[in-house]
RONULO-663138 format. One record per residue (C-alpha): x, y, z. Coordinates in Angstrom, 3 decimals, decimal comma, padded with zeros to 6 digits. Layout:
BEGIN
{X = X; Y = Y; Z = Z}
...
END
This chain:
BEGIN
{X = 011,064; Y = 023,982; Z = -011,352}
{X = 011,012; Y = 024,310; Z = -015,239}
{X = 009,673; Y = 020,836; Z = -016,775}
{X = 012,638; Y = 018,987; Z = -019,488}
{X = 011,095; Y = 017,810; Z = -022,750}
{X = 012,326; Y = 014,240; Z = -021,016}
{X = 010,626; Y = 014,479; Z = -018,288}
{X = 007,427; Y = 016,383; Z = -018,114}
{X = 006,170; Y = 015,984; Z = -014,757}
{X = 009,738; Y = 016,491; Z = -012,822}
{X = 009,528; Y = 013,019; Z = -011,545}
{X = 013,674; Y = 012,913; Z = -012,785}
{X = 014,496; Y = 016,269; Z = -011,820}
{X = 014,447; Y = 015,917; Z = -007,908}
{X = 017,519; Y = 016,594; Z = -005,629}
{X = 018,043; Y = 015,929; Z = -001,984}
{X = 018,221; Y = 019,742; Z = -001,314}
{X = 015,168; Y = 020,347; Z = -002,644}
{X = 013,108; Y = 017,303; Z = -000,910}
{X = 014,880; Y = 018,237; Z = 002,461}
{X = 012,601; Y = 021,616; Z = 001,980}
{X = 008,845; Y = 019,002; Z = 001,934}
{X = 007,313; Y = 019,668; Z = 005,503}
{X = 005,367; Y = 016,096; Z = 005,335}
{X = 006,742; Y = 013,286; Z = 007,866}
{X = 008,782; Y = 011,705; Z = 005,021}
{X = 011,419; Y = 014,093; Z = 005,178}
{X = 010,680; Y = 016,229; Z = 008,462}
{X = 009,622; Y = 013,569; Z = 011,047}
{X = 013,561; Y = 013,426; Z = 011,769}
{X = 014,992; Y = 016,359; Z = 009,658}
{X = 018,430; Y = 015,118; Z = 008,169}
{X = 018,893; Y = 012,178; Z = 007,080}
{X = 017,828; Y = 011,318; Z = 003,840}
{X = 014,468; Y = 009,821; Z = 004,244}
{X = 013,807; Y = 006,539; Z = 002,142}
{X = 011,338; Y = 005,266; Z = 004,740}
{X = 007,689; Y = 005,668; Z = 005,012}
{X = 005,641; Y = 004,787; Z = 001,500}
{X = 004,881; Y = 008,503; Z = 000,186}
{X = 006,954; Y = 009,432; Z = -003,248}
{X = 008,757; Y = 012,558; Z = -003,625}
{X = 007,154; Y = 012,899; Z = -007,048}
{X = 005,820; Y = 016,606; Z = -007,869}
{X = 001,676; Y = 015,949; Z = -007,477}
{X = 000,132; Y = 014,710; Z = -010,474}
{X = -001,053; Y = 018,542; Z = -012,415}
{X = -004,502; Y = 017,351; Z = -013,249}
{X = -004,860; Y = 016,642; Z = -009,142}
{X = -003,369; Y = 019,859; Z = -008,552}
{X = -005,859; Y = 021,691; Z = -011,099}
{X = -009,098; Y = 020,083; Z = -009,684}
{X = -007,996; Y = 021,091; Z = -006,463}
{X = -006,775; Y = 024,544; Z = -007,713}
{X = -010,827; Y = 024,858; Z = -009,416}
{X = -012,637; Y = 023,697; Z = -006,159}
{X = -010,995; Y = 026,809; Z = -003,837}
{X = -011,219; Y = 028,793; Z = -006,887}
{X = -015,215; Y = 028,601; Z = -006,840}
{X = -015,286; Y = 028,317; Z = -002,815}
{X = -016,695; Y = 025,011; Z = -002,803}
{X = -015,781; Y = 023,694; Z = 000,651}
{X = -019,309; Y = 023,745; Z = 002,359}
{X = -021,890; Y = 020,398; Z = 002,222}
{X = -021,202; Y = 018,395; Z = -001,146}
{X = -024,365; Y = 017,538; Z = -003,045}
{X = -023,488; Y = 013,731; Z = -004,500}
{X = -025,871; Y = 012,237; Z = -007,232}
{X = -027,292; Y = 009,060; Z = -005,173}
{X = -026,241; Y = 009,125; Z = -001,446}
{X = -023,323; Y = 009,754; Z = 000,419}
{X = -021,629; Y = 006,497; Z = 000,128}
{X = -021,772; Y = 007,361; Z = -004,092}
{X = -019,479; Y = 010,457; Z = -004,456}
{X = -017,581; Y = 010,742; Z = -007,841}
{X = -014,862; Y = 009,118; Z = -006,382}
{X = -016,948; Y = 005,735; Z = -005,589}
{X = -018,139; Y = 006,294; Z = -008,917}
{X = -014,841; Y = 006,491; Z = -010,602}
{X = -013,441; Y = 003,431; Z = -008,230}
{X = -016,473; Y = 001,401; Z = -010,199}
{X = -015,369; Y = 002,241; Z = -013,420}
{X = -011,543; Y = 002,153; Z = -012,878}
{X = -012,053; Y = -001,281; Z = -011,714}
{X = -014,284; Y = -002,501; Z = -014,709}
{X = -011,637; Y = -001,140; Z = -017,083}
{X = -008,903; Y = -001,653; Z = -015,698}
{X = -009,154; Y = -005,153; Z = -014,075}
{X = -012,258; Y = -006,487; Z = -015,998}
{X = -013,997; Y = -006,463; Z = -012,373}
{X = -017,469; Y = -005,604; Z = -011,661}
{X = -018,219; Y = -003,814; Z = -008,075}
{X = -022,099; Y = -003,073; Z = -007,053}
{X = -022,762; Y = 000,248; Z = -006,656}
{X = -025,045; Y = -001,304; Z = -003,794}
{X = -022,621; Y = -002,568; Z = -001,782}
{X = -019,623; Y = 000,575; Z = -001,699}
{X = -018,668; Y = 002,561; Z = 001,360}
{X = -016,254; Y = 005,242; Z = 001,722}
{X = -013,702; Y = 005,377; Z = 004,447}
{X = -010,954; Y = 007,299; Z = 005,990}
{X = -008,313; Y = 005,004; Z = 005,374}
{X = -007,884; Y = 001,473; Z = 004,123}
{X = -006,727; Y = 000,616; Z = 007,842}
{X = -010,008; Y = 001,993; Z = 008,977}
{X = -011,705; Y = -000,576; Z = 006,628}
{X = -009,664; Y = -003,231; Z = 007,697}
{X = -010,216; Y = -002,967; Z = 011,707}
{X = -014,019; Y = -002,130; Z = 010,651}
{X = -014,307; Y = -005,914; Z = 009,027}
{X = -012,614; Y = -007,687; Z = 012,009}
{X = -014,430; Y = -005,232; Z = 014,679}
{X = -018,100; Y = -006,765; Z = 013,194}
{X = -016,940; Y = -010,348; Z = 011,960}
{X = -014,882; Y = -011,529; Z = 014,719}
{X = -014,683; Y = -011,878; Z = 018,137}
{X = -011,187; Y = -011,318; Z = 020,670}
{X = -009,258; Y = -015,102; Z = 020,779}
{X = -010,096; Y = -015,360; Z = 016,892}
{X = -007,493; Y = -015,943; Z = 014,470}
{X = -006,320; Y = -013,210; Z = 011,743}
{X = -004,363; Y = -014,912; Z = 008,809}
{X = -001,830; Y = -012,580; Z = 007,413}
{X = 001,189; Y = -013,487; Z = 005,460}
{X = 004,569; Y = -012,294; Z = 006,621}
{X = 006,315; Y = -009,920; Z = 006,535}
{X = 003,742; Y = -007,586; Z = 007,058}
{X = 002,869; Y = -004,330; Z = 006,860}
{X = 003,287; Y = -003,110; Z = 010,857}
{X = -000,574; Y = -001,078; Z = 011,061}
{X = -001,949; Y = -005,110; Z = 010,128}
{X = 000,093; Y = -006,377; Z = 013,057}
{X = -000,848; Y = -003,463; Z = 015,262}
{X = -004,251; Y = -004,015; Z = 014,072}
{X = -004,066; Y = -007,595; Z = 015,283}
{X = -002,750; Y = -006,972; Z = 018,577}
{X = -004,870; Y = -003,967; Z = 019,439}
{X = -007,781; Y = -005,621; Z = 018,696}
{X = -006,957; Y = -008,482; Z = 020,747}
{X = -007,090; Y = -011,086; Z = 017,817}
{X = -005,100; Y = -013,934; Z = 017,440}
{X = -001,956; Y = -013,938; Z = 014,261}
{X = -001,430; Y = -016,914; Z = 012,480}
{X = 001,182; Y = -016,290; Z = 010,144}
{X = 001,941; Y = -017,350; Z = 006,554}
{X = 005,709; Y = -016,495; Z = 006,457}
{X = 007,330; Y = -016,362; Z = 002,930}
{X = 007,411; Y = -018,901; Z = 001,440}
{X = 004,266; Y = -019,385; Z = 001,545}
{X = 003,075; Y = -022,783; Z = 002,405}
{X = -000,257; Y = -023,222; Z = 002,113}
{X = -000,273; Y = -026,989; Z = 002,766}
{X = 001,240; Y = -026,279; Z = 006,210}
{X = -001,451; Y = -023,504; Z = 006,732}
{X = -004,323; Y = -025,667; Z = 005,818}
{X = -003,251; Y = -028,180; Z = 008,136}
{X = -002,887; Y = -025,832; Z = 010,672}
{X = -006,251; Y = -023,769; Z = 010,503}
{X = -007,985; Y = -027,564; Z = 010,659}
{X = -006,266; Y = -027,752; Z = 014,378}
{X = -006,687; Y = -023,945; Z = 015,039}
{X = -009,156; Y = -022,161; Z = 013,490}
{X = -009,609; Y = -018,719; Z = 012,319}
{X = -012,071; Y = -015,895; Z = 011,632}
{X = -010,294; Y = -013,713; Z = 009,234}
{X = -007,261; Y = -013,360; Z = 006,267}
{X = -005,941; Y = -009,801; Z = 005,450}
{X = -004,684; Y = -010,526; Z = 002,113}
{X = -002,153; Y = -007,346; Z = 001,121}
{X = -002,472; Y = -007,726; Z = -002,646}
{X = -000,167; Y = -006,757; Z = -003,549}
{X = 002,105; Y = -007,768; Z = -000,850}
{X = 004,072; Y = -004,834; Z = 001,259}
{X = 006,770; Y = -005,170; Z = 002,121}
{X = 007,983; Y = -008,200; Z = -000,531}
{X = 006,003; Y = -006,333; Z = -003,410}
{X = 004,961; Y = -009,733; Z = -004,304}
{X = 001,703; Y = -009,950; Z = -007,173}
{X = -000,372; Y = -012,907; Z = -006,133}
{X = -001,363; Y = -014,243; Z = -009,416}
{X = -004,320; Y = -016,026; Z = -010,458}
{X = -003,445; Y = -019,885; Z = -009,361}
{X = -002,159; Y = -018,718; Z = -005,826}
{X = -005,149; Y = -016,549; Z = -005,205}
{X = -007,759; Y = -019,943; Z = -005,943}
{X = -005,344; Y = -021,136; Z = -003,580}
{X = -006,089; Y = -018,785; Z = -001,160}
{X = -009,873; Y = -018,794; Z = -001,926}
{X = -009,847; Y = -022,499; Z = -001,713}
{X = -008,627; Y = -022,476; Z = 002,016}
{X = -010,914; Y = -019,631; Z = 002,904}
{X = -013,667; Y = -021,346; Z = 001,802}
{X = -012,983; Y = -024,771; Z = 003,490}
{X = -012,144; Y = -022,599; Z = 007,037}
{X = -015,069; Y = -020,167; Z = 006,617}
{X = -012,904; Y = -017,374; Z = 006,404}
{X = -013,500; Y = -013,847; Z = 005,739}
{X = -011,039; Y = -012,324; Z = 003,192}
{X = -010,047; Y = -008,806; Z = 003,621}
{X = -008,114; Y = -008,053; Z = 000,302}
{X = -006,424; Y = -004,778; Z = 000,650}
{X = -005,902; Y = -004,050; Z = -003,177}
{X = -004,084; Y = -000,261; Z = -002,475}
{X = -000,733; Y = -001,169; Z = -004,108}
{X = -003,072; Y = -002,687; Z = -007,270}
{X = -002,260; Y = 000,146; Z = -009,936}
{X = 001,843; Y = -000,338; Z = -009,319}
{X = 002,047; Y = -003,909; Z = -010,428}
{X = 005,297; Y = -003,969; Z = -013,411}
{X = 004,641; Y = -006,071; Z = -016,120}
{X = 004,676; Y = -009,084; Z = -017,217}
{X = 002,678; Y = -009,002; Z = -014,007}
{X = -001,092; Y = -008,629; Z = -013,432}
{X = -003,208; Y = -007,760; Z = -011,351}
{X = -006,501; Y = -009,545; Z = -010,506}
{X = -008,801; Y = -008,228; Z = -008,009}
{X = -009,864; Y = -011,036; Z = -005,347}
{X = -013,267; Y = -010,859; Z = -006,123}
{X = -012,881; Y = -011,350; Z = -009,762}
{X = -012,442; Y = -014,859; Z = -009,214}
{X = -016,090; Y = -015,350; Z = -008,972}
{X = -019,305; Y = -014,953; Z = -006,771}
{X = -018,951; Y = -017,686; Z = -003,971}
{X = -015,312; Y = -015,678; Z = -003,455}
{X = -016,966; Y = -012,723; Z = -003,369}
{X = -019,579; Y = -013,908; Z = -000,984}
{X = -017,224; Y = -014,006; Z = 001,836}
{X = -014,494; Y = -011,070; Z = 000,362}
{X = -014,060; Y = -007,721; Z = 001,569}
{X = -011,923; Y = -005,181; Z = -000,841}
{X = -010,329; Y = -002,081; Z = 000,869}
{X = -008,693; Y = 000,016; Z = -001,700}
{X = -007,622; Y = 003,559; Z = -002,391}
{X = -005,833; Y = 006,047; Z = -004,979}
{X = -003,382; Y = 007,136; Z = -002,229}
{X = -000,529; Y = 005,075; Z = -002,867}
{X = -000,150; Y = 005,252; Z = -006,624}
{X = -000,773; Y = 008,920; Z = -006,560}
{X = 000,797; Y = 009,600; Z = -003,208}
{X = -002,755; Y = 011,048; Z = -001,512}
{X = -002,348; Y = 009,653; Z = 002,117}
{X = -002,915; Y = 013,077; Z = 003,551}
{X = -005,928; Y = 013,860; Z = 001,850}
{X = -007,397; Y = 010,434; Z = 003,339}
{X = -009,890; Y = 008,409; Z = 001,357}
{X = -010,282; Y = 004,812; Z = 001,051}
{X = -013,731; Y = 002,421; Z = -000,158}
{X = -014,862; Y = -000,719; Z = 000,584}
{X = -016,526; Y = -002,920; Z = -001,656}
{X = -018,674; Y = -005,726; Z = 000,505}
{X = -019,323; Y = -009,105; Z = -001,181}
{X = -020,265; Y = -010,117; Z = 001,921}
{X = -024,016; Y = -010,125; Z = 002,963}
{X = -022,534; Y = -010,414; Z = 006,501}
{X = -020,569; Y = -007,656; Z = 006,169}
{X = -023,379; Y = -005,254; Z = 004,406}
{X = -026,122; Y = -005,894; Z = 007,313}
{X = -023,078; Y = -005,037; Z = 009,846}
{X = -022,514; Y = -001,684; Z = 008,456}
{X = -026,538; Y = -000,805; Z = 007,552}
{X = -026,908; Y = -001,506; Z = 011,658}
{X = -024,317; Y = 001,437; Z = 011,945}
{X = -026,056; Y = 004,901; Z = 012,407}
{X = -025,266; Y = 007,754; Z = 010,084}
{X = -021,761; Y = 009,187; Z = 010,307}
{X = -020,243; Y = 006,383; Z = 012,573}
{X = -017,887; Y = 006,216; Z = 009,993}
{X = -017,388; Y = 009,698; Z = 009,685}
{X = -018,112; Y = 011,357; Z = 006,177}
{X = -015,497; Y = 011,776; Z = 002,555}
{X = -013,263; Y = 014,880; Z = 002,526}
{X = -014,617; Y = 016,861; Z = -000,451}
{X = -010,986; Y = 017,525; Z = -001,417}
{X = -009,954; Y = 013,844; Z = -001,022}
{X = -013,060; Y = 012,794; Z = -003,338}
{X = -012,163; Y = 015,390; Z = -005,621}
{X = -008,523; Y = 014,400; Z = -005,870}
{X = -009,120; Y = 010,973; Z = -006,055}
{X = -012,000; Y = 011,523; Z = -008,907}
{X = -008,962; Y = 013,093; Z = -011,183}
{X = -006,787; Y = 010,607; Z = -010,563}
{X = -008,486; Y = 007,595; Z = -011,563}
{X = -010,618; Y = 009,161; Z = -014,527}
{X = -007,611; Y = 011,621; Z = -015,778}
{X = -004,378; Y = 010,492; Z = -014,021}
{X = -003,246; Y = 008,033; Z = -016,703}
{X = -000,088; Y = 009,645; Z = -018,259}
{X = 001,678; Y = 010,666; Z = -015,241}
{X = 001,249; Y = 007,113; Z = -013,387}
{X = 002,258; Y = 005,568; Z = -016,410}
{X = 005,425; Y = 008,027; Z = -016,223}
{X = 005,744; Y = 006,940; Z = -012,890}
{X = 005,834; Y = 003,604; Z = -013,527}
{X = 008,416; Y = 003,604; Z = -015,967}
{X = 010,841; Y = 005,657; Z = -013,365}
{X = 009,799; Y = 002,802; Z = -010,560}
{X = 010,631; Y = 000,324; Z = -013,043}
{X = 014,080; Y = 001,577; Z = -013,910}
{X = 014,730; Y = 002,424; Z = -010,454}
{X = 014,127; Y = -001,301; Z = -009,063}
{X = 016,764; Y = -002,213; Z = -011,984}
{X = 019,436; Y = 000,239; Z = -010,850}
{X = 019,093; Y = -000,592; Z = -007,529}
{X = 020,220; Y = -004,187; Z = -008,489}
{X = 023,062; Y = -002,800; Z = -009,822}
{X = 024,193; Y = -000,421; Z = -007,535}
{X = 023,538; Y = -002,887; Z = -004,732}
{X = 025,983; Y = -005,255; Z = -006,438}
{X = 028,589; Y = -002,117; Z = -006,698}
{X = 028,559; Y = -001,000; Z = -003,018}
{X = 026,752; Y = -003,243; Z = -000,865}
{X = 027,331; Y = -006,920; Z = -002,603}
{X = 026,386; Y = -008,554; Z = 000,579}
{X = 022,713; Y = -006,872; Z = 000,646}
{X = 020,181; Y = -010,025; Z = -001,440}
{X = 018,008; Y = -007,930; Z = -002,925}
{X = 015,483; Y = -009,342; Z = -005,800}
{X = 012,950; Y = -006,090; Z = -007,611}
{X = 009,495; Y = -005,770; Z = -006,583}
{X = 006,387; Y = -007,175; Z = -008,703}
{X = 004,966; Y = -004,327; Z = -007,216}
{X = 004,563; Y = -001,001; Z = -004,688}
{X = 007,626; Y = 000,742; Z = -004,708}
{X = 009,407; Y = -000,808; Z = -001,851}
{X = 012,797; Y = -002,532; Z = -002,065}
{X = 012,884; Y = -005,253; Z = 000,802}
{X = 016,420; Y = -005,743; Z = 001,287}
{X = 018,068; Y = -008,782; Z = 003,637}
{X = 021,050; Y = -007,302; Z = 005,255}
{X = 021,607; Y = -010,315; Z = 007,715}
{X = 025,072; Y = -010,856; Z = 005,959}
{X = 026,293; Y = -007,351; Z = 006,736}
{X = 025,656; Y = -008,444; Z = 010,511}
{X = 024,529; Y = -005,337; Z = 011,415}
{X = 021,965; Y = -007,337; Z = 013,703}
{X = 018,513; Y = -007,590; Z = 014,101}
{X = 017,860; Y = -003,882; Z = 012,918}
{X = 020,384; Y = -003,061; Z = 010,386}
{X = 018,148; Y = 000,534; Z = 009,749}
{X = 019,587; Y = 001,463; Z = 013,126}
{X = 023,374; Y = 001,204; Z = 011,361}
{X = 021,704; Y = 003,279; Z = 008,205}
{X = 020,331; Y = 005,937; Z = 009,892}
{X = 024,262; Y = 006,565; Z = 011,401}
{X = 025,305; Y = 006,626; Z = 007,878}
{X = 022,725; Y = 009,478; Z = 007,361}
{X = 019,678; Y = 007,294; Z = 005,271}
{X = 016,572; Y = 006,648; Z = 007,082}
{X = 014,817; Y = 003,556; Z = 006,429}
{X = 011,618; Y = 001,129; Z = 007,560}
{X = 012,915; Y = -000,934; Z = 010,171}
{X = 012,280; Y = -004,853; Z = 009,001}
{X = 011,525; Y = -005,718; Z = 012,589}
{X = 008,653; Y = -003,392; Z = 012,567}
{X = 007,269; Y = -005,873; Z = 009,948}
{X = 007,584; Y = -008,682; Z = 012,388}
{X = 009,507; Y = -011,531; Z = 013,497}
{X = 009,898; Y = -012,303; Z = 009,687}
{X = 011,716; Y = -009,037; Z = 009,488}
{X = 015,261; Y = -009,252; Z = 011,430}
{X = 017,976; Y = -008,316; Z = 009,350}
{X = 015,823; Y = -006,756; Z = 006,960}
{X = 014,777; Y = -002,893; Z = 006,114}
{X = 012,776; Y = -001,374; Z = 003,268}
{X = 013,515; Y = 001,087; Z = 000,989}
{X = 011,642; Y = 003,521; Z = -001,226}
{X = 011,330; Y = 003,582; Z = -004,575}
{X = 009,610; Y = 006,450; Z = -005,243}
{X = 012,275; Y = 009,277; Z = -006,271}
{X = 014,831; Y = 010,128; Z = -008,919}
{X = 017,199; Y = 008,197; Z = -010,119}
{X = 020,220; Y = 010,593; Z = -008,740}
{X = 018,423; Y = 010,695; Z = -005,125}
{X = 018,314; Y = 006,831; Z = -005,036}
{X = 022,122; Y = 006,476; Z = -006,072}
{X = 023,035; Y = 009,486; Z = -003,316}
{X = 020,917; Y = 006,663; Z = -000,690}
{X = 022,705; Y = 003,384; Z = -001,232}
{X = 026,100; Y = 005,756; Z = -001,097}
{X = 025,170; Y = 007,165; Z = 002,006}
{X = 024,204; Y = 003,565; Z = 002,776}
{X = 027,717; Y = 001,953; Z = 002,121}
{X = 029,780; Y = 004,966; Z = 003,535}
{X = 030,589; Y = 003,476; Z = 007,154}
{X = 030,836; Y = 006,258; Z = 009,899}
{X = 034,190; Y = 007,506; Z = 011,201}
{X = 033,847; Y = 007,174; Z = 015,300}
{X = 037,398; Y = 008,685; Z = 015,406}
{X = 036,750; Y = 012,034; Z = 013,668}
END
């Protein structure tokens, strides 16, 4: 595909035809329908990720890495650090970073060491399903914080039945909410009076559209820190979920003796390519995020309008952030799963029950395509099925 002058990294130029070729889950875990489900864009990889890769087989480099300090300190720790300083005017320690396999991996890693089955997880709601999962697998206890939030009603709450932990999803998925700074001294406030940990999951943190910001938990100042843990990762924002590399930054002395008690490799080890990729992205990746921010942000516009056009009865407000629509179809009354009515139209999207009880009569949409593909989803979406043909 042959770049226009108006679009340089094909993030535009997309068709269904052409996506319907991708062998990834997106668009092959049930061939046909047009897939506007899992979060993982149909942009073209960013060209300075595909080049790094591109140099690494080129020299045969896929034996034992050699990293400067240790291997929790690859380049892409090191690039996290300074991402973080200069983009979010946040400090990490070096000291206290540890690579993972997935931000999930760092999540159930924090509540494995700091919590016991019985305790209670805070989570807000909706939620992001693997956080649920987590919860119940694990054999922890949820006590939700459905929107809107109501923090009085939660403190009161924790003071008659404690918890352990709060997965903060900061931003939130599936709402695409930005927590800004008054709400998250909020948060920190309760935490702190509870003795909770606070495992901010900060993945979403480079798609926030302005006038919104994002400020890392931690930022807000040591004694937060002191009981925070921050998950985070390039994968969302440059679509590297396959390639599977997360960190975790441990303000919490509790949490830092836990994982120094681990032996070596418990955790496993970073995928050279992952480190690699993740390394360009964050120290060379600027212009194409920023060009895919500027299609996410016209896209959560059109889909206003469009909405209004062919499905008026869908309430439907844009993200802050992430690329995920999170639309309330209980007016349709297509039920408690309205994706099951979609997917006969031919669009597949994220069931809203499978982000809890919070989630009936919802789904969620992605973003994260061209402008033509979106409009071809919400007409698919509005084009009832003829059970007499």
């Amino acid at each position: 595909m042959t770049a226009r002058p108006d679009d340089p990294f094909g993030l535009r130029s997309l068709s269904s035809e052409r996506l319907r070729t991708k062998r990834g889950a997106k668009w092959q875990g049930i061939p046909g329908p047009l897939a506007a489900w899992v979060a993982d864009m149909d942009f073209p990889t960013a060209p300075v990720i595909r080049d790094r890769l591109s140099e690494v087989l080129a020299r045969s480099e896929l034996g034992y890495p050699v990293w400067a300090r240790s291997p929790n300190w690859s380049p892409a720790s090191q690039a996290f650090v300074a991402r973080m300083s200069e983009r979010f005017s946040w400090e990490p320690s070096p000291a206290r970073i540890f690579e993972l396999n997935d931000v999930i991996q760092g999540v159930r890693v924090v509540i494995h060491h700091l919590s016991r089955p019985g305790d209670g997880v805070v989570l807000h709601t909706p939620a992001y399903h693997p956080f649920l999962d987590t919860i119940v697998d694990m054999d922890r206890r949820l006590v939700a914080v459905p929107a809107p939030y109501d923090y009085d009603e939660l403190d009161r709450h924790l003071a008659a039945n404690p918890a352990r932990v709060w997965i903060l999803c900061h931003p939130q998925n599936p709402t695409g909410h930005v927590f800004e700074r008054i709400e998250l001294e909020r948060i920190a406030e309760i935490a702190a009076r509870h003795d909770l940990v606070v495992i901010s999951d900060e993945i979403h943190a480079d798609l926030v559209h302005a006038p919104h910001e994002h400020v890392p938990f931690e930022r807000l100042g040591r004694d937060v820190s002191a009981r925070t843990v921050t998950v985070t990762s390039a994968s969302k924002a440059f679509n590297l979920a396959g390639l599977r590399w997360a960190v975790m930054h441990m303000g919490s002395d509790e949490m830092v003796a836990a994982i120094a008690s681990l032996p070596d490799h418990y955790l496993g080890a970073a995928n050279i390519m992952a480190v690699e990729a993740t390394h360009a992205a964050w120290t060379e990746g600027a212009s194409w995020l920023a060009a895919v921010m500027a299609v996410l942000d016209e896209n959560r516009h059109v889909l206003t309008e469009v909405l209004r056009a062919r499905l008026p009865a869908i309430r439907y407000t844009p993200p802050e952030a992430t690329y995920l629509a999170w639309l309330d179809c209980r007016e349709l009354g297509f039920g408690d799963d309205p994706a099951r009515t979609f997917m006969q139209r031919g669009v597949r999207l994220s069931s809203g029950p499978e982000f809890g009880d919070d989630g009936r009569g919802f789904v969620r949409l992605n973003l994260a395509t061209s402008p033509s593909v979106l409009a071809e989803i919400v007409a698919a979406m509005a084009t009832p099925v003829d059970v007499t043909a």
